[in-house]
PLY file of the C-alpha trace (Angstrom):
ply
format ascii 1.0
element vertex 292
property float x
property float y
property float z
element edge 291
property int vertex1
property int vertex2
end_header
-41.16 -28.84 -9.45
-38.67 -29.79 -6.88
-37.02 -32.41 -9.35
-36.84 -29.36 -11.99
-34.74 -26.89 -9.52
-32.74 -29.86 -8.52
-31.74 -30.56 -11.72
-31.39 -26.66 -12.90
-29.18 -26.46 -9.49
-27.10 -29.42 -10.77
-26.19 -27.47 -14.02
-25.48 -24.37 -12.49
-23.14 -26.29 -9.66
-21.12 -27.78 -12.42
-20.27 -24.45 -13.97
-19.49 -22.67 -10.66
-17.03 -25.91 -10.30
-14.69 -24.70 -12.89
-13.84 -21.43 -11.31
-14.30 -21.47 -7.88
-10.85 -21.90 -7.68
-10.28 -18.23 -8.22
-12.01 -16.98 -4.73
-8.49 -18.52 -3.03
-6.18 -21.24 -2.07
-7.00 -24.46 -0.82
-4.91 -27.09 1.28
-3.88 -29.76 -1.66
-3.78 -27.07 -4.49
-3.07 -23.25 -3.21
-3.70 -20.76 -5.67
-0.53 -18.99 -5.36
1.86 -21.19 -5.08
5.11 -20.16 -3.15
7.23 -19.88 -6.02
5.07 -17.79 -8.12
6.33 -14.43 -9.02
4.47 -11.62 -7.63
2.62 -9.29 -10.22
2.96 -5.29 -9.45
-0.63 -4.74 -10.18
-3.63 -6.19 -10.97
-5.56 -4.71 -14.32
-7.89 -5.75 -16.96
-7.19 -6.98 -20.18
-9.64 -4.18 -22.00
-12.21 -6.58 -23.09
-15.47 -6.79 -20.72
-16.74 -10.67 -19.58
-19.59 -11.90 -20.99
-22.04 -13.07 -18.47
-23.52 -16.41 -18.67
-27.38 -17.19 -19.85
-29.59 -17.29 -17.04
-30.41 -20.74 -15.59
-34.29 -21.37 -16.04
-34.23 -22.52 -12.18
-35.73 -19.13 -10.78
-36.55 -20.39 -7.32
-34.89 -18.54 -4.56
-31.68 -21.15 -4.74
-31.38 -21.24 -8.56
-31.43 -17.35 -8.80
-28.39 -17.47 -6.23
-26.65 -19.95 -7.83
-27.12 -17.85 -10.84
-25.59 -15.06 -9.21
-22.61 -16.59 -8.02
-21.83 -17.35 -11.58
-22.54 -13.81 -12.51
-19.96 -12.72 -9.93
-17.59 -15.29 -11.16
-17.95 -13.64 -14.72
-17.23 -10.32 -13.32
-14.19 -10.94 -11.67
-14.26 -7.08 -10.67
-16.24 -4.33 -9.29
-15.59 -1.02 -7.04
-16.83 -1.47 -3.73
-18.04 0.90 -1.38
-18.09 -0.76 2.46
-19.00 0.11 5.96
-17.82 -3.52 7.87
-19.42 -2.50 12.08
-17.42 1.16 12.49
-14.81 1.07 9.63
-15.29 2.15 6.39
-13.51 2.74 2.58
-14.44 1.91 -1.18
-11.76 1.42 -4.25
-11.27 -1.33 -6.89
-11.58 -5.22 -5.70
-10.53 -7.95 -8.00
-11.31 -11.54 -6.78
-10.44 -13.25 -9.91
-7.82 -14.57 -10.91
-5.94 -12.87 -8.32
-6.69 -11.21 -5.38
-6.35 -7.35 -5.67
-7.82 -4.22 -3.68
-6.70 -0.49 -3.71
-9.01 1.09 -1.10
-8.57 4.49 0.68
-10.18 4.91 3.92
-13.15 7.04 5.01
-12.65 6.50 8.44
-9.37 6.59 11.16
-7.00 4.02 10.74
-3.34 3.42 11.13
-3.06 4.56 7.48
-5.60 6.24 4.58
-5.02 3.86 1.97
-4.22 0.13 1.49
-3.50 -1.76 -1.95
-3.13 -5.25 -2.00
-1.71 -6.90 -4.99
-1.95 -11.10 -5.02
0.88 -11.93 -1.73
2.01 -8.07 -1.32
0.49 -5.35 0.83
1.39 -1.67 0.65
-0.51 0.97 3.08
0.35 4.80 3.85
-0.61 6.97 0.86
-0.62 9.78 3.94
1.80 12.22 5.08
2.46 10.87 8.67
3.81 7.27 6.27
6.02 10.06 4.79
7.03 11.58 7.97
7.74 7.94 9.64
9.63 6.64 6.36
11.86 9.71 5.64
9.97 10.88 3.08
8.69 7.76 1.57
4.99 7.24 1.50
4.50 3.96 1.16
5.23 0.44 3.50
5.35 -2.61 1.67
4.77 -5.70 2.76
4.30 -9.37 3.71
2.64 -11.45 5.92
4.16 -14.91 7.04
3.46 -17.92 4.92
1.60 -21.13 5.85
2.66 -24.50 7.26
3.56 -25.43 4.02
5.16 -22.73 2.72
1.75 -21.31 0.64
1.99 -17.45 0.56
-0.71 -15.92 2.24
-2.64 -12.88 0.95
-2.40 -9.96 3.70
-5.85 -8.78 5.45
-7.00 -11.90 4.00
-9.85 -11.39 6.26
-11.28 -8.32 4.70
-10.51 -9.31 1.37
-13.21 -12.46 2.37
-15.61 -9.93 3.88
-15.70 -8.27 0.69
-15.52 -10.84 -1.80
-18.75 -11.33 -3.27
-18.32 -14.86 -4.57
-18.14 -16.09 -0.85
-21.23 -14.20 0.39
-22.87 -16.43 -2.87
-21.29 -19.24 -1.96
-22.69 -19.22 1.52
-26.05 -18.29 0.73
-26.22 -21.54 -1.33
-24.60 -24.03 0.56
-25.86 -27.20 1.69
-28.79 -26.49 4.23
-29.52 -22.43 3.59
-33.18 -22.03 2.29
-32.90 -18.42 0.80
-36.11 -16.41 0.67
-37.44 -13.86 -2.04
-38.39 -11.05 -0.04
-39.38 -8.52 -3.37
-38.62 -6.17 -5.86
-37.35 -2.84 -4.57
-36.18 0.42 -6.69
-32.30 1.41 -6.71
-31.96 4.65 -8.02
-32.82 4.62 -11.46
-33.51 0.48 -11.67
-35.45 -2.40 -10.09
-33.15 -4.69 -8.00
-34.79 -8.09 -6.46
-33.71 -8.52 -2.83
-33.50 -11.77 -0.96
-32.60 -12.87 2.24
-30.97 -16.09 3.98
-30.09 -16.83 7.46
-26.55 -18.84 8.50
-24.25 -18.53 11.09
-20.34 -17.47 10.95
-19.31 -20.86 10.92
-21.46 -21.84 8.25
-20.48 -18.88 6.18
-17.04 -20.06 6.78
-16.99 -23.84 6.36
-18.91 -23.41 2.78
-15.55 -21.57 1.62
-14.09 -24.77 0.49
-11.45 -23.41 -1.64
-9.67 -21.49 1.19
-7.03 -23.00 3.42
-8.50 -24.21 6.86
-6.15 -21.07 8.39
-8.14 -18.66 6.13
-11.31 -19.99 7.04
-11.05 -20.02 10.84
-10.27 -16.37 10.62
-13.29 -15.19 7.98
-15.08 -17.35 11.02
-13.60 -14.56 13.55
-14.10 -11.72 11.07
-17.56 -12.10 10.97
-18.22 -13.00 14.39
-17.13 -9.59 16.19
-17.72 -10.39 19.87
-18.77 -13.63 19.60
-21.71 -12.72 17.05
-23.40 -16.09 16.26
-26.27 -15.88 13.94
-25.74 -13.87 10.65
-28.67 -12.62 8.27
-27.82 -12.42 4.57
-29.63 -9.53 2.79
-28.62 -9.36 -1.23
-29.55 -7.34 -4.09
-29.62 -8.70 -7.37
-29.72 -6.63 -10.84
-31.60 -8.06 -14.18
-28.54 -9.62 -14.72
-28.21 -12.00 -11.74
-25.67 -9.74 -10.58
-25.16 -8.49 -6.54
-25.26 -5.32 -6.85
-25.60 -4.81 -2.68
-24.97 -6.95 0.33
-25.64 -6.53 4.08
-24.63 -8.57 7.01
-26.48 -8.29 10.22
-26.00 -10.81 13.25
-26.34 -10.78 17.05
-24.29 -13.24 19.45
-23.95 -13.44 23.13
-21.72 -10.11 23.88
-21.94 -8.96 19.92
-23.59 -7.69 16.80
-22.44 -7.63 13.24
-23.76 -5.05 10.86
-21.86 -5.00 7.71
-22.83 -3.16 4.06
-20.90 -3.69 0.59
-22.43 -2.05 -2.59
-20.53 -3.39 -6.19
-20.36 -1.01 -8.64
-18.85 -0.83 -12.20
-19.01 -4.72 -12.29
-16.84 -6.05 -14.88
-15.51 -2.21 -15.61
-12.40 -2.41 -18.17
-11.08 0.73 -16.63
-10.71 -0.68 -12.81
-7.10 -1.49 -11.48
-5.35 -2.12 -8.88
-1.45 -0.38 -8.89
1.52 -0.55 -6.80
2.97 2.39 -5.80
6.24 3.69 -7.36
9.12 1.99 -6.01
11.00 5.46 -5.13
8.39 6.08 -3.04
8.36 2.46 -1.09
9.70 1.67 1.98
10.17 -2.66 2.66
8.90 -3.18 6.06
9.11 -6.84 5.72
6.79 -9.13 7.09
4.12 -8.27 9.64
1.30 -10.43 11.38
-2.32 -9.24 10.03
-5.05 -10.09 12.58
-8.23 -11.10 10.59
-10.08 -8.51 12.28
-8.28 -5.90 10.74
-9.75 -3.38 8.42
0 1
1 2
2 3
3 4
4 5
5 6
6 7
7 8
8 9
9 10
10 11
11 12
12 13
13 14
14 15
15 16
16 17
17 18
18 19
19 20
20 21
21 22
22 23
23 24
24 25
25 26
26 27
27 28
28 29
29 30
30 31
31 32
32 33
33 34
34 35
35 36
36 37
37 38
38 39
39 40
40 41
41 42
42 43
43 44
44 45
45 46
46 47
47 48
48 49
49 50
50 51
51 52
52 53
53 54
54 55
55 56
56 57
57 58
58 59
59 60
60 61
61 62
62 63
63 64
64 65
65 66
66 67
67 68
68 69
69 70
70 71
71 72
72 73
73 74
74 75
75 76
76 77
77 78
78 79
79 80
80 81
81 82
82 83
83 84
84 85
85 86
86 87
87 88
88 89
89 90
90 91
91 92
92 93
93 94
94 95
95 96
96 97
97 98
98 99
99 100
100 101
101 102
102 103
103 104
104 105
105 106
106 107
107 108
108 109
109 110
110 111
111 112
112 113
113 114
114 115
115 116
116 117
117 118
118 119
119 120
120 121
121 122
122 123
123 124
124 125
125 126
126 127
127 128
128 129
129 130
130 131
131 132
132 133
133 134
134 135
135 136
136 137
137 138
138 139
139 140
140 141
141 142
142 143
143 144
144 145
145 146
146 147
147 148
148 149
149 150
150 151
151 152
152 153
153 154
154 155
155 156
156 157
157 158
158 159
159 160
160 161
161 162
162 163
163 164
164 165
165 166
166 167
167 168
168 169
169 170
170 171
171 172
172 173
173 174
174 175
175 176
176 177
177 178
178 179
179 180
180 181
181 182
182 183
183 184
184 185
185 186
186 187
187 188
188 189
189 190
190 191
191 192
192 193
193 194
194 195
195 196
196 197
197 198
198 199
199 200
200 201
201 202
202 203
203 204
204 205
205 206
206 207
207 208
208 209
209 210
210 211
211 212
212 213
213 214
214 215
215 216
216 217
217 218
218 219
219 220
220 221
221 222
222 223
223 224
224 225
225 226
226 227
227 228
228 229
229 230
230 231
231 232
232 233
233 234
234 235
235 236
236 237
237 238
238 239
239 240
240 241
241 242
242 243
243 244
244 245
245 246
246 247
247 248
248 249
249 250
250 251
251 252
252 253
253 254
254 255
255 256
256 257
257 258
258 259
259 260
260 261
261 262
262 263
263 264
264 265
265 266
266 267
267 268
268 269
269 270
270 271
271 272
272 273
273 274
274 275
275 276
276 277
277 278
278 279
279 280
280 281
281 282
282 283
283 284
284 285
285 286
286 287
287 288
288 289
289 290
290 291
């Protein structure tokens, strides 16, 4: 039995291989490099991915595995997050480029924030309007790497949410995921399992991202110094995740995060800048990775 899901495992490894890449940049190949023109949104092609054949590894491990493919497949879904006290839901696309459009359900410094690839624009409110003359938009950047790789702004949301990375942890080297059951989700069955990591671990197995990018997912999930993290994930009869939730507890912290997916895959989700008119360039700002 154990030879079977090691060998099932195998298989499924060597097709999450090929497109890993898309979750982010790593230190000898980036996946934006600095030169690369920036797109102005972020929108399907019309035509909806296939998803893969299931692997016939259905232990805990090979179902994960399956689902990280899944989510590789989809590319796309509309989340709907509450990450400790802050809150929103819009359009995410983690592949081939990053892109979010989220507005806000709870106070921040502006109601909505789009993120296309390198670029970041936030405001969508009247107080942007009343701070930029009329303008209700701020664009922009964040400062580049070392080497010059452009950086994607609130990179570490963007990681909180990404669904491929919560997969990617829950099957790395040394997590023993657990089938906990079947549950009902509205109007379908969803099969929930659970694995337990820590924030570094969660971090480290993000091998595609820049060492930068990893140290601060590290302190996005580790809100005052939160050092054991629980993995809850819901799964659809597709292998898809359809739910996540991240609880931990630490020495002066907890974390307690929730992400549902909807729409996976949906031709009709995109991700737009706003009109240029109605833009003001702020230039480039620092983005702590705890920001939401």
């Amino acid at each position: 039995m154990a030879g079977r899901r090691r060998l099932a495992a195998v298989a499924v490894v060597a097709l999450l291989a090929s497109g890993l890449s898309g979750c982010g940049g790593s230190d000898d190949a980036p996946a934006t490099p600095s030169g690369s023109p920036t797109p102005t949104s972020a929108a399907p092609t019309g035509a909806v991915p296939t998803g893969p054949a299931k692997p016939t590894d259905r232990s805990p491990h090979g179902v994960l595995l399956s689902a990280q493919l899944a989510m590789q497949t989809a590319r796309r879904a509309k989340v709907s997050y509450r990450l400790g006290a802050d809150a929103g839901s819009g359009p995410l696309f983690w592949q081939p480029k990053t892109a979010l459009q989220i507005k806000r359900s709870t106070p921040a410094d502006a109601e909505q924030l789009i993120i296309v690839d390198t670029v970041a624009y936030q405001g969508g409110d009247a107080a942007t309007a009343a701070r930029q003359g009329g303008r209700h938009w701020e664009r922009f950047t964040v400062p580049p790497a070392p080497d010059g790789h452009k950086e994607i702004p609130y990179a570490g949301l963007v990681d909180l949410l990404n669904p491929v990375e919560a997969l990617a942890a829950a099957t790395a080297d040394g997590a023993d995921p657990a089938f906990v059951g079947e549950e009902k989700s509205e109007e379908s069955t969803v099969e929930h399992y659970r694995v337990t990591t820590t924030a570094e671990k969660y971090a480290a197995a993000q091998t595609q991202l820049t060492q930068a990018r990893r140290d601060g997912l590290r302190a996005a999930l580790a809100p005052g110094g939160s050092l054991s993290l629980t993995l809850d994930l819901w799964l659809n009869d597709k292998d898809q995740l359809v739910r996540l939730q991240r609880t931990g507890t630490g020495d002066s912290g907890r974390a307690d995060d929730s992400v549902l997916y909807t729409d996976l895959a949906g031709a009709l989700l995109s991700a737009q800048a706003p009109a240029e008119a109605d833009t003001a360039d702020t230039g480039v700002r620092t983005v702590s990775p705890l920001a939401r």
